[in-house]
C-alpha positions as CSV (number, residue, x, y, z in Angstrom):
1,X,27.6,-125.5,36.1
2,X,26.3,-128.5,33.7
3,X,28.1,-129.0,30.5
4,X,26.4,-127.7,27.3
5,X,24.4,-130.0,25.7
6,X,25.9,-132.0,22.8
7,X,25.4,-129.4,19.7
8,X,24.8,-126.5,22.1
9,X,27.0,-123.2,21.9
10,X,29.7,-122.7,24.9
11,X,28.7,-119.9,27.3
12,X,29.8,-116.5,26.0
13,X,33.9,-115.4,27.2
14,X,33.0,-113.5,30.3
15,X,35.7,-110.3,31.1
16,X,37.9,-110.9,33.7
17,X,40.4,-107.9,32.8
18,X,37.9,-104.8,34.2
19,X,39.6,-103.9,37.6
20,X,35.5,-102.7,38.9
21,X,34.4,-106.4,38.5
22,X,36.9,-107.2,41.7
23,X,34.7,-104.9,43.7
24,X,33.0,-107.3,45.4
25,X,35.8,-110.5,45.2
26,X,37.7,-112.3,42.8
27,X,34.5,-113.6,40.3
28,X,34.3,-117.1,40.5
29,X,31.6,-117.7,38.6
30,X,33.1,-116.1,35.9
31,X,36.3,-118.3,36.6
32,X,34.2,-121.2,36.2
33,X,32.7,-120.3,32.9
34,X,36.1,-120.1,31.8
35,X,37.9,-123.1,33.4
36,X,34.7,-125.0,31.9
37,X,34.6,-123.9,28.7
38,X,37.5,-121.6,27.7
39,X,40.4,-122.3,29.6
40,X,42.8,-120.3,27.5
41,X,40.4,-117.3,26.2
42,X,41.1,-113.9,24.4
43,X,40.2,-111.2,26.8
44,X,40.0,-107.8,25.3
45,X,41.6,-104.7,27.0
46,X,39.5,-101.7,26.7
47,X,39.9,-98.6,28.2
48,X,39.1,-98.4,32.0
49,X,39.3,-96.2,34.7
50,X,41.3,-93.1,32.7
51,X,43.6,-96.1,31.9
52,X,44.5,-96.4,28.0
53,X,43.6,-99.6,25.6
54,X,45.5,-102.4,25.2
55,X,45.9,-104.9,22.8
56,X,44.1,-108.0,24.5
57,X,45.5,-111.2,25.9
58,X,45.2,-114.6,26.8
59,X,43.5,-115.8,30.2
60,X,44.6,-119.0,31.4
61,X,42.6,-119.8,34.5
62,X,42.9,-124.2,34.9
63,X,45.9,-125.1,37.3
64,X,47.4,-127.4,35.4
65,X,47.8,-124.9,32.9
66,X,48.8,-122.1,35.4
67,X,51.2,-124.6,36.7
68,X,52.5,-124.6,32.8
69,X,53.0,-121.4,32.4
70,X,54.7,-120.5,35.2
71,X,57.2,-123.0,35.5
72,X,58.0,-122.8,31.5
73,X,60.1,-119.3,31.0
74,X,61.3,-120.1,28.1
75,X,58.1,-120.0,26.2
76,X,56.9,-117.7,28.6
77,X,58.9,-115.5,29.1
78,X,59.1,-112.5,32.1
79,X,61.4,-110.4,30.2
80,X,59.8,-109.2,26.9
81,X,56.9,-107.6,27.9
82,X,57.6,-107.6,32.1
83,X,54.5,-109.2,34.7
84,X,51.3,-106.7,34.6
85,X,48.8,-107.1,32.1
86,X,48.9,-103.5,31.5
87,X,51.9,-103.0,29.2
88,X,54.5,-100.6,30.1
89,X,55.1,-97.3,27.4
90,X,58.1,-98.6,25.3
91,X,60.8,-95.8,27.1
92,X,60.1,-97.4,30.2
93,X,60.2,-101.1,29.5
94,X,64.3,-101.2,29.9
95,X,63.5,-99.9,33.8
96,X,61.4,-102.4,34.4
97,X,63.2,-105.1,32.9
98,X,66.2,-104.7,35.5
99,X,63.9,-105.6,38.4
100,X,64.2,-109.4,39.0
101,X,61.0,-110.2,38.4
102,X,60.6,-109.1,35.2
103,X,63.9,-111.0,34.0
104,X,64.1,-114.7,32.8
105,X,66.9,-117.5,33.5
106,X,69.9,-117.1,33.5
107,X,69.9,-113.5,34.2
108,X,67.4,-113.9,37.2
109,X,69.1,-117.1,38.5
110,X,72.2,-114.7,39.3
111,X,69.7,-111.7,40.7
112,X,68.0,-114.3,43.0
113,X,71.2,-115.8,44.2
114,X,72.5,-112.6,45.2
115,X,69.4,-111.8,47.0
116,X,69.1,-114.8,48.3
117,X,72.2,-114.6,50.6
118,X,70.6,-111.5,52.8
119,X,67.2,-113.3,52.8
120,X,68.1,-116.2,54.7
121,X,65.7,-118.8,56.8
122,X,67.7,-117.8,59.6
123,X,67.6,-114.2,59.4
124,X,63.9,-115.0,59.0
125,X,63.4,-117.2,62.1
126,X,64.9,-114.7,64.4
127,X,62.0,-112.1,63.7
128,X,59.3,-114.6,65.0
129,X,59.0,-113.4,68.8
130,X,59.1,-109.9,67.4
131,X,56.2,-110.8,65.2
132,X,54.3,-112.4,67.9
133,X,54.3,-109.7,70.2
134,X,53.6,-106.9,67.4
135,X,50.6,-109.0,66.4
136,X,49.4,-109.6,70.7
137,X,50.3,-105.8,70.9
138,X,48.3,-104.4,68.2
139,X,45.2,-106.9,68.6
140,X,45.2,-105.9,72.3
141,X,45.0,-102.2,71.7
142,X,42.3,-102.0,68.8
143,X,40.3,-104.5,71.4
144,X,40.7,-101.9,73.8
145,X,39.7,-99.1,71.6
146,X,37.1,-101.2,70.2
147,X,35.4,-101.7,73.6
148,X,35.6,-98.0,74.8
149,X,33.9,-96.9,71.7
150,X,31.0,-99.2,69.6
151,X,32.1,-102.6,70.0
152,X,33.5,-102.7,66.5
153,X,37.3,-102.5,64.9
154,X,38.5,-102.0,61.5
155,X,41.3,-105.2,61.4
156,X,43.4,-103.4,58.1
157,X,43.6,-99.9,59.4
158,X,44.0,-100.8,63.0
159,X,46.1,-104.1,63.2
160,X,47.1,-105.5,59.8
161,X,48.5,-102.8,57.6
162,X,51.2,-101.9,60.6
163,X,52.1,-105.7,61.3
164,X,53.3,-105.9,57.5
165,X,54.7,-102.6,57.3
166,X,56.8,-103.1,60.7
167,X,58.0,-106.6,60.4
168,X,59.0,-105.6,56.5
169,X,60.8,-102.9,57.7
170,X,62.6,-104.7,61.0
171,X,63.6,-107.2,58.2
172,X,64.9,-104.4,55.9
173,X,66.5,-102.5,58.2
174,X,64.4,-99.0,57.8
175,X,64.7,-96.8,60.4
176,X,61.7,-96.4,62.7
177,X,61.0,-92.7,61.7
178,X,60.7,-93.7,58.3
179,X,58.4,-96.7,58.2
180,X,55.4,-95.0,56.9
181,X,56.9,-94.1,53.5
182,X,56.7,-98.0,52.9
183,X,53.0,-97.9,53.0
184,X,52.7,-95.0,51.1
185,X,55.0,-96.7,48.4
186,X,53.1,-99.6,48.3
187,X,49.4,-98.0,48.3
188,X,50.6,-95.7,45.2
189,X,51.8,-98.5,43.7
190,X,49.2,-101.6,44.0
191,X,46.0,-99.2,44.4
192,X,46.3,-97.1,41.0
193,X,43.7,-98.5,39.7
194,X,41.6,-98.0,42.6
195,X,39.8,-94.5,42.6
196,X,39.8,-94.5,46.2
197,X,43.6,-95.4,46.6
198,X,44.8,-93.4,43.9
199,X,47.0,-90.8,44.1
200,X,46.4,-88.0,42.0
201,X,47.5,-89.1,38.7
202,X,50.1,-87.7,37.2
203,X,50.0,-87.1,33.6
204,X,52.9,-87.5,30.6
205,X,53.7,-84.9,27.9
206,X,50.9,-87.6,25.3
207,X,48.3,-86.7,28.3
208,X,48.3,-90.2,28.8
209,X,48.3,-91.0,32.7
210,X,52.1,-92.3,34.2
211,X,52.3,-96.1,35.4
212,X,52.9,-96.0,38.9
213,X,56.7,-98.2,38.0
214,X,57.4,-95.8,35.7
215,X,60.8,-94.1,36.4
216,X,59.1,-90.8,37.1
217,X,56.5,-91.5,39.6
218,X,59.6,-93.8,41.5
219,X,61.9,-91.4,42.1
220,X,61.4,-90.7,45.5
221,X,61.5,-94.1,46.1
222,X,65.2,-94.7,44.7
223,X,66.9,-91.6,46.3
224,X,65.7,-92.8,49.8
225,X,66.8,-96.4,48.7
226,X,70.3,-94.8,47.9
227,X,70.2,-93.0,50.6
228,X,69.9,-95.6,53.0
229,X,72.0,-98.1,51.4
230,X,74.9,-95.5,52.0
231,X,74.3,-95.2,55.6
232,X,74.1,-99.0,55.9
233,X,77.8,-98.8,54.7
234,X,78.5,-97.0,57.0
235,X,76.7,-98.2,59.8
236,X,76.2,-102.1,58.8
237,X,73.3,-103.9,60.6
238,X,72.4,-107.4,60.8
239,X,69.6,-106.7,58.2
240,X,69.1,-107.0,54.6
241,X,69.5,-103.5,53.2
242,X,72.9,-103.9,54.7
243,X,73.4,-106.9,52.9
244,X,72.3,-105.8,49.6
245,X,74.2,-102.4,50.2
246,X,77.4,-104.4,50.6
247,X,77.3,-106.7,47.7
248,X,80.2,-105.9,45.5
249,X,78.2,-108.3,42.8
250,X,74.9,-105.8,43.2
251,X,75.8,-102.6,41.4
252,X,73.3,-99.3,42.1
253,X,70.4,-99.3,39.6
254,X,69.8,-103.3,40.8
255,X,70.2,-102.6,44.5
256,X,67.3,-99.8,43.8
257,X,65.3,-102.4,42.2
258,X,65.7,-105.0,44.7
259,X,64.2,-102.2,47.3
260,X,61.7,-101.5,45.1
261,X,61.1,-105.4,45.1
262,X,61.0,-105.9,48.5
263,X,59.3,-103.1,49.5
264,X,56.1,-103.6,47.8
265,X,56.0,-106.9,47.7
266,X,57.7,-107.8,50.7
267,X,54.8,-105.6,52.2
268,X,51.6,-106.3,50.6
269,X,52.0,-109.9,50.4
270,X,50.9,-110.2,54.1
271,X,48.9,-107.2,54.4
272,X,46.8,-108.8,51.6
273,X,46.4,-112.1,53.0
274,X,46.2,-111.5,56.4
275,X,43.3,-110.1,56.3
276,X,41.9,-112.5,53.9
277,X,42.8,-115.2,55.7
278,X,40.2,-113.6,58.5
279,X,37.6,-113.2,56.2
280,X,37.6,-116.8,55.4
281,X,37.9,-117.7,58.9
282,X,34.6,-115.3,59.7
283,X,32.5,-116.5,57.0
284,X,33.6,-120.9,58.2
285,X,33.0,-120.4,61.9
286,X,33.8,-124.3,62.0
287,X,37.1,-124.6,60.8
288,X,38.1,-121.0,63.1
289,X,36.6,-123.2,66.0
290,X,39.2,-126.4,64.8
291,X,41.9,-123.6,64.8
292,X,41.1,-122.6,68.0
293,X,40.7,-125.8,69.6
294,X,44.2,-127.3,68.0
295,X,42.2,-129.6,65.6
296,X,44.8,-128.4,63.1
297,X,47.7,-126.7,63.6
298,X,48.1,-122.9,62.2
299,X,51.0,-124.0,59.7
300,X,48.5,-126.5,57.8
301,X,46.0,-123.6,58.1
302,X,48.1,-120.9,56.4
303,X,48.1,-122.8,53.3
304,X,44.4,-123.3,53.0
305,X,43.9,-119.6,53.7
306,X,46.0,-118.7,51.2
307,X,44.5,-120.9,49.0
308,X,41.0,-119.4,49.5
309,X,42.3,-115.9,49.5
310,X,45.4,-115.6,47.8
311,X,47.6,-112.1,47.7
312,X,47.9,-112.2,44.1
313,X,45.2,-112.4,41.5
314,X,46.8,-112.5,38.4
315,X,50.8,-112.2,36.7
316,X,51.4,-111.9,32.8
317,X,53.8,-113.7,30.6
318,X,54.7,-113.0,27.3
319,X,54.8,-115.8,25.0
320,X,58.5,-116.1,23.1
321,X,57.5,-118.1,20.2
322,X,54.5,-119.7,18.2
323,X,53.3,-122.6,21.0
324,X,50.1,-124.1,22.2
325,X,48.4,-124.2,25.6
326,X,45.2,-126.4,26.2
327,X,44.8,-126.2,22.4
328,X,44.9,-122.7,21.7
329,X,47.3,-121.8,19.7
330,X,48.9,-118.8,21.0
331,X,51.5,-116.6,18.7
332,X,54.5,-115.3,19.8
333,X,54.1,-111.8,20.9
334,X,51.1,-112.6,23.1
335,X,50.6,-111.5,26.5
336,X,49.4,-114.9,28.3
337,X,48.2,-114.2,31.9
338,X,47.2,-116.4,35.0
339,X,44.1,-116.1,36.9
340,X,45.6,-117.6,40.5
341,X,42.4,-117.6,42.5
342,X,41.1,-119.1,39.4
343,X,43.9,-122.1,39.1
344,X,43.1,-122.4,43.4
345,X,39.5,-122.8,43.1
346,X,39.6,-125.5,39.8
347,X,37.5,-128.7,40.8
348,X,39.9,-130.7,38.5
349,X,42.4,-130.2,41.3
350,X,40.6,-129.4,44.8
351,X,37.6,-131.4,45.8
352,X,35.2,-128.9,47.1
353,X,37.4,-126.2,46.0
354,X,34.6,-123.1,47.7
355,X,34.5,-125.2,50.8
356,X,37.3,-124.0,53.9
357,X,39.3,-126.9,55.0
358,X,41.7,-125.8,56.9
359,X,44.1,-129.3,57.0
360,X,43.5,-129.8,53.0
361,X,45.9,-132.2,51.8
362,X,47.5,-132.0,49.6
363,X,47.3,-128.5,48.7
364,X,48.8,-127.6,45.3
365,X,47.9,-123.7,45.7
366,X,50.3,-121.4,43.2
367,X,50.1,-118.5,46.1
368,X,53.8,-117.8,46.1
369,X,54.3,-119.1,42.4
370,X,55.7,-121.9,41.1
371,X,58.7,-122.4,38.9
372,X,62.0,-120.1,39.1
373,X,60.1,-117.1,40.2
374,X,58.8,-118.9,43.1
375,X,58.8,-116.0,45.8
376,X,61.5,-115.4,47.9
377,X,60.1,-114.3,51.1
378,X,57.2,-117.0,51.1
379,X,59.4,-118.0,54.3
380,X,58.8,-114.7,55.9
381,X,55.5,-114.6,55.1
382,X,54.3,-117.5,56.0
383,X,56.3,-117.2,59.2
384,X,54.2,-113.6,59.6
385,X,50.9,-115.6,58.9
386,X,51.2,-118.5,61.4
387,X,52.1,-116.2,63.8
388,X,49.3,-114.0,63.3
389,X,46.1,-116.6,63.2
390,X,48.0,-118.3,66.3
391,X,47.3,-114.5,68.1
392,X,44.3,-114.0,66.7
393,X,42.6,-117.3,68.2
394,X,43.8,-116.4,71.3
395,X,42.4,-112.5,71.3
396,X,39.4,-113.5,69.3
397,X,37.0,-116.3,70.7
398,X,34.6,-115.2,67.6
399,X,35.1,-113.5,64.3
400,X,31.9,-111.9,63.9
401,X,31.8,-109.2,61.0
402,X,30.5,-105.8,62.2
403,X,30.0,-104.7,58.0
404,X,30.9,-106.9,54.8
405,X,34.3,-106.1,53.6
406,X,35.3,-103.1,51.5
407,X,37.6,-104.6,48.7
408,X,40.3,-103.1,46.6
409,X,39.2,-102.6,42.8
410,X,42.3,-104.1,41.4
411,X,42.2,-107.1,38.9
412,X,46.4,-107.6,40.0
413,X,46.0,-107.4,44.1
414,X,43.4,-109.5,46.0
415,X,43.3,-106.5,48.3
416,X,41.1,-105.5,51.5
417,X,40.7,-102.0,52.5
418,X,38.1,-102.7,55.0
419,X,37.5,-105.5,57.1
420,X,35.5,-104.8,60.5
421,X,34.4,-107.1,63.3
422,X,32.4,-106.9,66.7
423,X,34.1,-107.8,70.1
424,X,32.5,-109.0,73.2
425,X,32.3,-106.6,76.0
C-alpha cells in the first residue's frame, strides 16, 4: 500500500476486534492499514455474537511495538485486567488472576519456577520417539482410510487434533480413558466465540452469557484436576501432574490452575499450528519440496511456519499508568492488545514478510511470546512440530488440498477446523 499523499487523510481504522472477520484468516490487509498508518489505534468493542459491549482498546500491531509491550510488565501489566480482550465480570477477575498467566513479576516469577521444575527439557526429550510414531501411526491410517474411500482426508479431525491431545496428555500423565475430556476442555474453551464450536451457552442470573474461565463453566474441570492429582499421590509417575501434585510450595487452587494452564494451552498450541504449518506448506509447493529434499532442515522450518501461521492471534495488557506507545498516549486503565500475526508479517522487520521461506534468518517471530511470559512448553512444542513435518514429508510426496480450509471464527485462536487433502492412489 503507497503512503498517503502529503496533505491527504490516513486510511480509515479498519476493525480488527469482530471474531466473524477471522473467517477466512487472520486479515492482513487490514493489518497493514494499521501497521502503516495507525500502529497503536482505538478499536471499539461492540456487541458480537450474543457476546456483551466492551469498552474499546488499543491495537498495537508493528513488532517493535509488540516486542514493547510484551517484554514491559510493569507498564503493561497481566494482572489488572488478566490476557483476553474480552474483560472478565468483576466477581470473577480474582479466579482468573491466580492462573500464572494472568499474574505479573514477582508473583509469576515464583509460579513459573515451580512449574518449571516438572516441565523440564529432559522430560521433554524423552517423549520424542513416542511422538514420531503417533504422528507415522495416525498419518498411515487416515492414508489408508483415505484411499479406500474418495481419495481425500480431513488432517484436524483425522491426524492432528489426537497427536496434541495424546502427547499433552503422555506428558501430563492423564490416564488413557480419559484423554478426550482434554479436547472437550479445550474446544469449550478457545471455540466460544465460534457458533459452530460453541457449547450451548450458559446464561448468568443478569442474562448475560458465562465466560467459558469463569469459575462456573470450570468446574468440571477442577474436580477431575483434584481428582487426579490425589491419585498421583498416591501412585507417583514420572510425569508432570505428579510433579505439580507433589509440590509442597503449590497449594490446591494454583495446582487447579496450572492444569487448567496446561491443559488448554499445552493442547491447542500444536493442534493450531500443526495444521497451519500444512496449509502454508500446500499453498508454497517449493519450500514443501526443499523440506522434503533436506534443503533445510525441519528445525529451521518450524520457525518460519510459525511465523506464517502462528497459534495465537492476539493477548491483552492492561496499561498500569499514564505512558506512550508509538506516540499514542495511552491512559492508565487501557486495555492495550497485540496483533501477533500482525507484528510477524511487518515489512519493517521481515523482508517479504507474505512470502514462505522456510530457512528465514533471522527470524524474530513473537509465536511463543517474548518477555517473562515467554511460553513454557515452546520446548514441547516445537519438539511436537519438528517431529511432525519430518513424518509428514515422508507420508506425503504432495500436499494437494482436496477443499480450502474451514477456519475457526475466533479473533484470540488462529484455529483450523478443517483442513482436507488428496492422496495418490
Amino acid at each position: 500500500m503507497k503512503a498517503p499523499r502529503p496533505g491527504a487523510e490516513a486510511p480509515v481504522v479498519p476493525d480488527v476486534f469482530d471474531p466473524r472477520v477471522y473467517a477466512n484468516g487472520p486479515p492482513h490487509h487490514r493489518y497493514r492499514v494499521l501497521r502503516d498508518h495507525h500502529p497503536v489505534a482505538w478499536q471499539e468493542e461492540p456487541e458480537v455474537l450474543g457476546w456483551p459491549a466492551g469498552p474499546g482498546f488499543w491495537a498495537v500491531t508493528r513488532h517493535a511495538d509488540v516486542v514493547r509491550v510484551l517484554k514491559d510488565p510493569a507498564t503493561f501489566s497481566s494482572h489488572l485486567g488478566a490476557t483476553q480482550i474480552r474483560d472478565p465480570a468483576p466477581a470473577d477477575l480474582p479466579f482468573i488472576r491466580r492462573m500464572m498467566l494472568n499474574q505479573d513479576p514477582p508473583a509469576h516469577g515464583r509460579l513459573r519456577r515451580l512449574v518449571s521444575r516438572a516441565f523440564t527439557p529432559k522430560r521433554v526429550e524423552r517423549f520424542e520417539e513416542r511422538a514420531r510414531e503417533r504422528a507415522r501411526t495416525l498419518l498411515a491410517e487416515a492414508l489408508t482410510r483415505a484411499r479406500a474411500g474418495d481419495g481425500t482426508f480431513d488432517v484436524v479431525t483425522t491426524v492432528t487434533d489426537d497427536y496434541a491431545l495424546l502427547n499433552l496428555a503422555d506428558l501430563l500423565g492423564v490416564p488413557p480413558d480419559d484423554r478426550g475430556l482434554l479436547l472437550h476442555w479445550t474446544r469449550r474453551v478457545i471455540g466460544y466465540q465460534d457458533p459452530d464450536e460453541a457449547a450451548p451457552t450458559a446464561h448468568g442470573p443478569d442474562g448475560a452469557p458465562l465466560d467459558p474461565r469463569s469459575p462456573a463453566m470450570l468446574g468440571d474441570m477442577f474436580d477431575y484436576a483434584r481428582t487426579l492429582a490425589a491419585y498421583k499421590r498416591g501412585h507417583p509417575a514420572d510425569d508432570i501432574l505428579t510433579t505439580l501434585a507433589t509440590d509442597a510450595e503449590l497449594d490446591a487452587p494454583e495446582l487447579e490452575m496450572f492444569f487448567f494452564l496446561l491443559t488448554v494451552a499445552g493442547n491447542d498450541t500444536v493442534r493450531s499450528a500443526a495444521p497451519g504449518g500444512l496449509l502454508a506448506l500446500a499453498e508454497s509447493p517449493g519450500e514443501y519440496e526443499r523440506l522434503r529434499g533436506g534443503a533445510v532442515g525441519a528445525a529451521t522450518a518450524v520457525d518460519e511456519l510459525l511465523r506464517r501461521h502462528p497459534p495465537v492471534l492476539s493477548f491483552r495488557r492492561t496499561a498500569a499508568r499514564d505512558t506512550e506507545l508509538a506516540g499514542t498516549p495511552i491512559a492508565a486503565g487501557d486495555k492495550v492488545v497485540v496483533f501477533h500475526a500482525s507484528a510477524h508479517h511487518d515489512e519493517r522487520v521481515f523482508t517479504d514478510p507474505h512470502r514462505l521461506d522456510l530457512s528465514r534468518s533471522p527470524n524474530p517471530h513473537v509465536a511463543f511470546g517474548e518477555g517473562p511470559h515467554v511460553c513454557l512448553g515452546a520446548h514441547f512444542a516445537r519438539l511436537q512440530l519438528r517431529v511432525f513435518y519430518e513424518e509428514v514429508a515422508r507420508a506425503l510426496p504432495r500436499l494437494r488440498l482436496a477443499a480450502p480450509p474451514h477456519r475457526l471464527v475466533s479473533h484470540f485462536i488462529n484455529g483450523l477446523k478443517s483442513l482436507r487433502f488428496e492422496v495418490s492412489a
